[in-house]
C-alpha positions, 0 to 999 in steps of 0.5 A: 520689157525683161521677160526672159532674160536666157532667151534674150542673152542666146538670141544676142549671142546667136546674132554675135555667133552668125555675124562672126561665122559670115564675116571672120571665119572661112566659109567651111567653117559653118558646116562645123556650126550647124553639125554641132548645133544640138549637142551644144549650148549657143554660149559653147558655140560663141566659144569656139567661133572667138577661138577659132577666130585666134586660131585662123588669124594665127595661121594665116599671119604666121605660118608661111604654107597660110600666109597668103590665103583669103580666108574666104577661099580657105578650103578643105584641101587648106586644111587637110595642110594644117599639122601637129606642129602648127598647132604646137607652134599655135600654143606657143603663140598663146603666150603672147599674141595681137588680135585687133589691136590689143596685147593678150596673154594668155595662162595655161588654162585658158591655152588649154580651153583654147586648144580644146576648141581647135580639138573639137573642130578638127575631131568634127571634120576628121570624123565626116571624112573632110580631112584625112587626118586629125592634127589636134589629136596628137598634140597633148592639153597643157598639164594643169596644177591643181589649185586650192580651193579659196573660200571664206572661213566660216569667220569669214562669212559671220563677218560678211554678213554683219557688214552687209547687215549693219553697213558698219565701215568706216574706211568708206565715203558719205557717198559710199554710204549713200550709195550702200543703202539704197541697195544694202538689202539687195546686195545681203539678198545676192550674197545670202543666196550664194553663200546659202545655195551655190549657184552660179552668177548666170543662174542667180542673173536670170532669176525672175520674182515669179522662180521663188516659192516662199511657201516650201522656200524653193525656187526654179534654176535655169542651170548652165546648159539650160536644163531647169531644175528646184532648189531649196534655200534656208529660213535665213535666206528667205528672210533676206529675199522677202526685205529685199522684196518688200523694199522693192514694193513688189505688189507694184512692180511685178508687171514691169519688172520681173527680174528678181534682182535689179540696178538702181536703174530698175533693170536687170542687175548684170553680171559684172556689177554682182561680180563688183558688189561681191567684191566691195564687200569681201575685200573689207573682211580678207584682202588678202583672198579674191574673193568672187561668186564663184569663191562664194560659190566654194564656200557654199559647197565647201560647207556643204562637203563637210555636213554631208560628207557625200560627194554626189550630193555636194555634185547633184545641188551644185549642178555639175554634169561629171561627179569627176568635176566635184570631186576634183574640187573638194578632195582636199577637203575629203582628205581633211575629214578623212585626217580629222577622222583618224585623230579621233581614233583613241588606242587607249583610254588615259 
């Protein structure tokens, strides 16, 4: 039984975490998983050890000082060799790489996300006097562009809602047909509550029925880090929820089945068919757009920007930790309503 789905995912990920550390990482590498444990979430500790996984490989198939290392006998003092130039080296490699058989490439922020991992390992043992010296503090994060925010146009999300509402298509088969209508209700649900509340696809995952208060249209989140909070939804929003939930004859299902959004397989949806379902649907109103419930999460916000005109309010419902994160999202948009402001302005009267 799906009791509770945040529990569950950090128990498999702590057993995936503990299997990594004993059989893929040097041992002193362990000491960095517990010294981090209670300012990190077990998903930020995955993470690193996947990382670190890449890095250790790396040393010791192409750095000549590592070459012959059994990485169960790699030490301290073995790490006390690794410098600045290794690690730029490292970066280098991240263009393109073998791990286990598979090809990777990798972009600059995933270089970036990467390095970060190799920064916080070495910040952990410089700062407990382990090594003498910290390497990844002198090597530089790779210069990210600034990308535009895609989003849908507000046309965009009229014509969304229609074809989810109406299941209107044409370019589709019989069995698409079939298949879309035994879950058009859920799917209007998911992609109402994204496009109405911002949430991530992790919070919208782990939704359970008993989250969802339709007296004051409110339900309880469990946010990225695992802290709970309260949001609000709209009348809209609700209306889409309860079809859905009365399609589902909760009165029977509740015991059994206490996740709000389920397969055809009655269990818990998972993140990658919401991520399939998103896309089925956006693809048909702008092909040209990549369109995933992180975009629909833009367009919330987006949106939200442009009625409030208050950043920290867009930062506190969206549930971002740094207000610099938000308002490195949306200042393009504040620009915009800063330039429609000005043409506004009338100098004289004609």
């Amino acid at each position: 039984m799906d009791n509770d789905y945040f529990s569950e995912r950090d128990k498999a990920n702590t057993i995936k975490l503990r299997t990594i550390i004993r059989n893929e990482l040097p041992a002193i590498c362990n000491e960095f998983f517990i010294g981090i444990q209670t300012n990190t979430t077990v998903l930020t500790r995955l993470a690193y050890a996947q990382d670190l996984c890449i890095f250790f490989d790396f040393l010791f198939k192409e750095i000549n000082e590592f070459a012959c290392n059994d990485k169960s006998a790699f030490t301290f003092a073995d790490l006390n060799l690794v410098t600045a130039t290794h690690i730029e080296i490292y970066m280098d490699y991240l263009s393109y790489y073998k791990y286990e058989g598979r090809e990777y490439r990798n972009s600059l922020k995933t270089k970036a996300r990467k390095l970060s991992s190799v920064k916080a390992f070495f910040k952990y043992f410089y700062n407990k006097d382990r090594i003498s010296s910290n390497p990844a503090s002198k090597v530089p994060s790779p210069k990210l562009k600034d990308k535009p925010i895609i989003r849908l146009d507000t046309d965009e999300v009229s014509e969304l809602l229609v074809k989810l509402d109406e299941n209107s298509s044409c370019d589709i088969t019989k069995r698409q047909h079939s298949y879309r209508n035994k879950t058009r209700k859920r799917d209007i649900a998911i992609i109402s509550l994204f496009l109405g509340t911002g949430i991530r696809i992790s919070e919208l995952v782990g939704l359970d029925i008993k989250d969802i208060d339709f007296k004051n249209n409110a339900f309880k989140l469990t946010r990225k880090g695992g802290a709970q909070t309260i949001l609000y939804f709209t009348a809209e929003v609700a209306n889409a929820l309860v079809d859905y939930l009365d399609e589902r004859e909760i009165n029977k299902l509740i015991e059994g089945y206490p996740a709000l959004f389920l397969s055809l397989q009655n269990r818990r949806i998972t993140p990658r068919a919401v991520e399939i379902l998103v896309k089925k649907y956006a693809v048909e109103v702008t092909p040209l757009k990549k369109i995933t419930p992180h975009k629909l999460r833009s367009t919330f916000g987006t949106n939200l920007y442009a009625q409030t005109n208050d950043i920290y309010v867009v930062g506190e419902i969206l549930g971002h930790k740094d207000i610099n994160t938000t308002k490195r999202h949306y200042a393009a948009i504040s620009e915009d309503i800063k330039r429609a402001a000005a043409e506004k302005v009338k100098l004289r009267d004609k």
